[in-house]
PLY file of the C-alpha trace (Angstrom):
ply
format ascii 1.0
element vertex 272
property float x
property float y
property float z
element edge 271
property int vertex1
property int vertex2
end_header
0.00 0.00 0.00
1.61 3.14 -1.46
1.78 6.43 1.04
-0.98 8.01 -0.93
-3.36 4.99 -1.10
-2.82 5.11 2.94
-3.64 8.56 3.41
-6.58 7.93 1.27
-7.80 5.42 3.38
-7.64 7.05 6.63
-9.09 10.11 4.99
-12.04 8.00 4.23
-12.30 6.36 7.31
-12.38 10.02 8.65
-15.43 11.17 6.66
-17.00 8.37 7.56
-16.99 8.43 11.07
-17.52 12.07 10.23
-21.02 10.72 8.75
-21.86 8.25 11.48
-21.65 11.05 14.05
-23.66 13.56 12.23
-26.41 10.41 11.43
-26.68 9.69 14.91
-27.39 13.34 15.72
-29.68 13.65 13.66
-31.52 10.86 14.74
-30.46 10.90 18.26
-30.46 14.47 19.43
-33.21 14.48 21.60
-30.37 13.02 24.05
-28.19 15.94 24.38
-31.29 18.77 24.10
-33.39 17.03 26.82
-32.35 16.25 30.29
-36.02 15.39 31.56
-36.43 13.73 35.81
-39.26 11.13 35.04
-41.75 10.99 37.99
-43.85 8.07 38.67
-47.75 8.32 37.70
-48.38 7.83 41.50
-46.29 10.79 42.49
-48.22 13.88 44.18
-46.74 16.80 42.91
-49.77 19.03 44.51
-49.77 19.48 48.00
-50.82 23.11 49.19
-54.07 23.59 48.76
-54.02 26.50 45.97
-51.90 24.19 43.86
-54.05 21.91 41.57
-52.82 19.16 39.65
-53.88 19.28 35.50
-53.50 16.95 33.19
-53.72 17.67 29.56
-54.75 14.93 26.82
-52.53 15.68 23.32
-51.94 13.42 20.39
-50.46 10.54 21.54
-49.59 11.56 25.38
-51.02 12.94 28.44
-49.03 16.23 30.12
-48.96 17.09 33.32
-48.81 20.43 34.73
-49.43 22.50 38.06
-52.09 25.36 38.63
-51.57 27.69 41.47
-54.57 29.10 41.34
-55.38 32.49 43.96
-58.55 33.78 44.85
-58.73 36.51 43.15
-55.58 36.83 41.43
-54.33 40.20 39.05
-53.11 37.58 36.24
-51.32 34.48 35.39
-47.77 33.74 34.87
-47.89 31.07 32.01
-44.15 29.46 32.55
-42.35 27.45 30.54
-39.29 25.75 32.29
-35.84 24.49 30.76
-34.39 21.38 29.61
-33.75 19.83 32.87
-36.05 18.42 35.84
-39.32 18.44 36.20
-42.03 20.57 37.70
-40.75 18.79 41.02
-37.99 21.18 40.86
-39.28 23.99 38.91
-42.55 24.88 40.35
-40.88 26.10 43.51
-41.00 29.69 45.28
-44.61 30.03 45.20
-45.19 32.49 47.99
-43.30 34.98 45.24
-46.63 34.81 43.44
-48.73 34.83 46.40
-47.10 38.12 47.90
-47.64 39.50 43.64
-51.09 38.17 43.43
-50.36 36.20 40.25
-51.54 32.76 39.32
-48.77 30.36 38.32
-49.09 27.60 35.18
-46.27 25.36 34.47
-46.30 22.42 32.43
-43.98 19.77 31.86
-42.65 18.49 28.58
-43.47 15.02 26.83
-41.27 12.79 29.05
-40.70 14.79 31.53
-41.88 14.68 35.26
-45.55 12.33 35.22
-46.21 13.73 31.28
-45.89 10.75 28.69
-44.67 10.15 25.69
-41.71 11.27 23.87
-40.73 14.58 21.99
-40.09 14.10 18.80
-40.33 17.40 16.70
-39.70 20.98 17.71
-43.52 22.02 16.04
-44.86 19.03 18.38
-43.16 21.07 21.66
-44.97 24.30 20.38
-48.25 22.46 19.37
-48.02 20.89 23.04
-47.43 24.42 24.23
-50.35 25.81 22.57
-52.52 23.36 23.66
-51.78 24.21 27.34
-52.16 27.60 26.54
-55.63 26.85 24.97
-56.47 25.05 28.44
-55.95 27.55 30.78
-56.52 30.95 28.52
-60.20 31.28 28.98
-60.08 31.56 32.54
-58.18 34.90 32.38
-60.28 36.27 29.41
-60.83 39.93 29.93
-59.10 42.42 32.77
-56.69 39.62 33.66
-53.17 40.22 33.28
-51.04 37.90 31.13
-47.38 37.27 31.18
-45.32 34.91 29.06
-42.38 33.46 30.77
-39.75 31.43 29.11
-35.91 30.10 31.02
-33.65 28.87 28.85
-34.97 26.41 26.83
-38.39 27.39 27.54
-37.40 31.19 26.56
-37.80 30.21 22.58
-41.08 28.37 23.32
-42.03 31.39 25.24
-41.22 33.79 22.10
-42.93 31.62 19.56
-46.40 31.48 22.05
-46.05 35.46 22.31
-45.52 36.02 19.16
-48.88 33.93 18.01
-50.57 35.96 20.98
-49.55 38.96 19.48
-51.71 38.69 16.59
-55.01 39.23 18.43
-54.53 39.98 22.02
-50.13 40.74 22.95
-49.61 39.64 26.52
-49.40 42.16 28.75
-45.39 41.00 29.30
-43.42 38.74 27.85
-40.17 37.68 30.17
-37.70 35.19 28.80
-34.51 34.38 30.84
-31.28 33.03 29.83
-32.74 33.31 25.98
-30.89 32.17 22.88
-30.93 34.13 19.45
-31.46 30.50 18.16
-30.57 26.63 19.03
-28.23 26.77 15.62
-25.75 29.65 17.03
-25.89 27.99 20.36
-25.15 25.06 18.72
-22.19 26.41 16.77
-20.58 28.54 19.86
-20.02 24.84 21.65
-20.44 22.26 18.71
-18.70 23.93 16.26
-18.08 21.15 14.11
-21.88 20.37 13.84
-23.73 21.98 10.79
-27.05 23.60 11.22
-28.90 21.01 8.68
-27.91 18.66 11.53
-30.45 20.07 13.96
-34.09 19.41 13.72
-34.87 22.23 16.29
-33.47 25.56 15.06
-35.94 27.65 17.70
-35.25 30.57 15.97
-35.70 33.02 18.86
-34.35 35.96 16.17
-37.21 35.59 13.87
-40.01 35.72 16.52
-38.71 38.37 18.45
-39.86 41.18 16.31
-43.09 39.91 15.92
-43.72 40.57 20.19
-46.13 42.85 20.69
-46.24 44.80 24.31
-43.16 44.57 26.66
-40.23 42.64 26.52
-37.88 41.48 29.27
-34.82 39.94 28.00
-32.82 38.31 31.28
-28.85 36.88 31.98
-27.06 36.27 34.06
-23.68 37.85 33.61
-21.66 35.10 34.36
-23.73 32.30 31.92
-20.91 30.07 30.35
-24.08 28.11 28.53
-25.82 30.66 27.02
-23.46 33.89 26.99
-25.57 37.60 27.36
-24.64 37.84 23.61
-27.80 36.48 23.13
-29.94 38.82 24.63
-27.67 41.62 23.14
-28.34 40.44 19.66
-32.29 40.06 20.41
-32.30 43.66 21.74
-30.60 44.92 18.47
-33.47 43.26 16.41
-36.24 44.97 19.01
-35.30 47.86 20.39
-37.84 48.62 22.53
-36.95 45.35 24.43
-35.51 46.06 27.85
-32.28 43.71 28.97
-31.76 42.96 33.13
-28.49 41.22 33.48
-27.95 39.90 36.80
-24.50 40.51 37.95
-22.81 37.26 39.30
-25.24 35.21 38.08
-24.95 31.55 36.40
-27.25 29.98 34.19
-28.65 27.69 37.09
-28.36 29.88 40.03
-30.19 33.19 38.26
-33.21 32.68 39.88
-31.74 32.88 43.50
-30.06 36.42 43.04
-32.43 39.34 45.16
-31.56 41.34 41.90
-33.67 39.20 40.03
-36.59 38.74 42.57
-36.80 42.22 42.77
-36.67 43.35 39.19
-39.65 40.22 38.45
-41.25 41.08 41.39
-41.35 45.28 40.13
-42.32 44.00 36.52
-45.58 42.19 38.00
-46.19 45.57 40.18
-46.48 47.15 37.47
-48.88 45.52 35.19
0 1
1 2
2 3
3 4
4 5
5 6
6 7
7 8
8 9
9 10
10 11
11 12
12 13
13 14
14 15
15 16
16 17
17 18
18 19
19 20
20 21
21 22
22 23
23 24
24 25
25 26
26 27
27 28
28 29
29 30
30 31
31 32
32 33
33 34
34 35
35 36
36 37
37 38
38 39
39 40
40 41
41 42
42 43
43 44
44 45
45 46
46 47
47 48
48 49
49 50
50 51
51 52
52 53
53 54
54 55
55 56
56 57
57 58
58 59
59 60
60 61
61 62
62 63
63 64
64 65
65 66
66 67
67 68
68 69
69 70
70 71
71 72
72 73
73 74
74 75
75 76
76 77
77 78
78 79
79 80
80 81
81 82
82 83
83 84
84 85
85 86
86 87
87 88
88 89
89 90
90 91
91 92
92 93
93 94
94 95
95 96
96 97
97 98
98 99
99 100
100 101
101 102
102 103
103 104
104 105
105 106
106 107
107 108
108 109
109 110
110 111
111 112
112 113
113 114
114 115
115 116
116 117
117 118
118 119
119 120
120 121
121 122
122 123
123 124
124 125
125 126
126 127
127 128
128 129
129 130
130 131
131 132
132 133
133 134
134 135
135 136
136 137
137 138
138 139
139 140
140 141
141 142
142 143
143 144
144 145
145 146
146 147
147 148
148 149
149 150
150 151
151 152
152 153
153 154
154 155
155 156
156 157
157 158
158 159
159 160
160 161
161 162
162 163
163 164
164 165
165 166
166 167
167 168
168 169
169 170
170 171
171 172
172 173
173 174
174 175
175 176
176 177
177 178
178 179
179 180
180 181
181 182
182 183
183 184
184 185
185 186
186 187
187 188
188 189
189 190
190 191
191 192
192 193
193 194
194 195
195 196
196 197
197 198
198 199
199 200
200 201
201 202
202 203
203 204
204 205
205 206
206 207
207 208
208 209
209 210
210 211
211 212
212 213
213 214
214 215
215 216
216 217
217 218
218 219
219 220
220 221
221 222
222 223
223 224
224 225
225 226
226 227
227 228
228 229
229 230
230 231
231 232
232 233
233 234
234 235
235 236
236 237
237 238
238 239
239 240
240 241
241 242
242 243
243 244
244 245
245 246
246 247
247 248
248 249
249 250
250 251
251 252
252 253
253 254
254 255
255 256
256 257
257 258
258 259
259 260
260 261
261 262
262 263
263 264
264 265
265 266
266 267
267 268
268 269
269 270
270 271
């Protein structure tokens, strides 16, 4: 075997492996995008009393999601959590909406906590979104405020939901933390060698943004290795009126514990 006819070979071999890793991705993906804690169907996720269980029939699964649901509250906070956990570790802190007088609605992904089934398309996480939005909408019809809230992943689920809003009634506030211009320049910042046709959810965050109508929060955390505050700089160039809070000190899991960012959520909802 000459040199060339060597180099050749292991040249090949390269672009195939090359091939095998982007097939599995594209078929596999769901692993690295979703780190879901399953729950068992017995599990009581519910247990003060303003905090009602739902469970929401889709196509092909059943989602669960939790309700706290005031007496007479000013609005809802419709919240829409990241890739990791559960509403077991997500739906937490509810006295914040208590002491703001907001309702709180959180659902949990295909797969994730006690919801079934599987996700298998980024239109089938917005469809699934939708449809919990369709469930608890008609309860705040009229002087009701609404806010949109979306954390990291949830942040481009969040856009796309405003967005839709937007056409007939804008939420009154649309909040979305740790946001990404798009999963395909997140993608490239720490996968570089992964091409965008690879991924089969772009969540183009940039191309929904303008479409917002009403106020818009954009939120980081200043010291967020996973999803840099480039991202909400970029999004604020395509919408100026947007407003950007970054949290000095903050990580992308800790954000939520800073006062700075209690305060500055609990002043948006004050104002509404």
């Amino acid at each position: 075997m000459t040199m060339l006819t060597s180099v050749l070979a292991l040249a090949a071999l390269g672009v195939a492996l090359y091939m095998g890793a982007l097939t599995w991705l594209w078929f596999r993906q769901e692993r690295l995008l979703f780190a879901p804690t399953v729950l068992p169907a017995t599990h009581v996720l519910a247990t003060a009393q303003d905090v009602h269980e739902v469970s929401l029939e889709v196509p092909g699964a059943r989602l669960s999601a939790l309700h706290l649901r005031l007496p007479d509250p000013r609005g809802l906070v419709f919240f829409l959590h990241g890739n990791a956990g559960c509403l077991e570790t997500w739906f937490t802190n509810t006295d914040f909406y208590r002491r703001s007088n907001f309702d709180l609605f959180m659902l949990d992904y295909r797969g994730y906590g006690k919801s079934t089934g599987h996700i298998e398309s980024e239109a089938q996480l917005h469809a699934d979104v939708r449809a919990a939005w369709d469930h608890v909408a008609p309860r705040y019809a009229g002087q009701k405020r609404i806010v949109i809230y979306g954390r990291s992943l949830g942040s481009g689920l969040a856009a796309r939901l405003s967005a839709d809003l937007s056409a007939k009634r804008a939420p009154d506030l649309t909040v979305l933390v740790s946001p990404y211009r798009s999963m395909a320049a997140l993608a490239a910042e720490h996968y570089g060698w992964v091409p965008s046709w690879v991924l089969r959810y772009p969540m183009r965050t940039d191309q929904l943004v303008e479409q917002i109508r009403g106020p818009l929060v954009l939120v980081d955390g200043e010291r967020d290795q996973l999803i840099a505050f480039h991202h909400s700089d970029a999004l604020k160039a395509l919408v100026p009126h947007a407003s950007v809070l970054r949290i000095a000190g903050a990580s992308h899991g800790d954000i939520h514990e800073f006062d700075a960012y209690l305060d500055a959520l609990d002043n948006l909802l004050t104002k509404l």
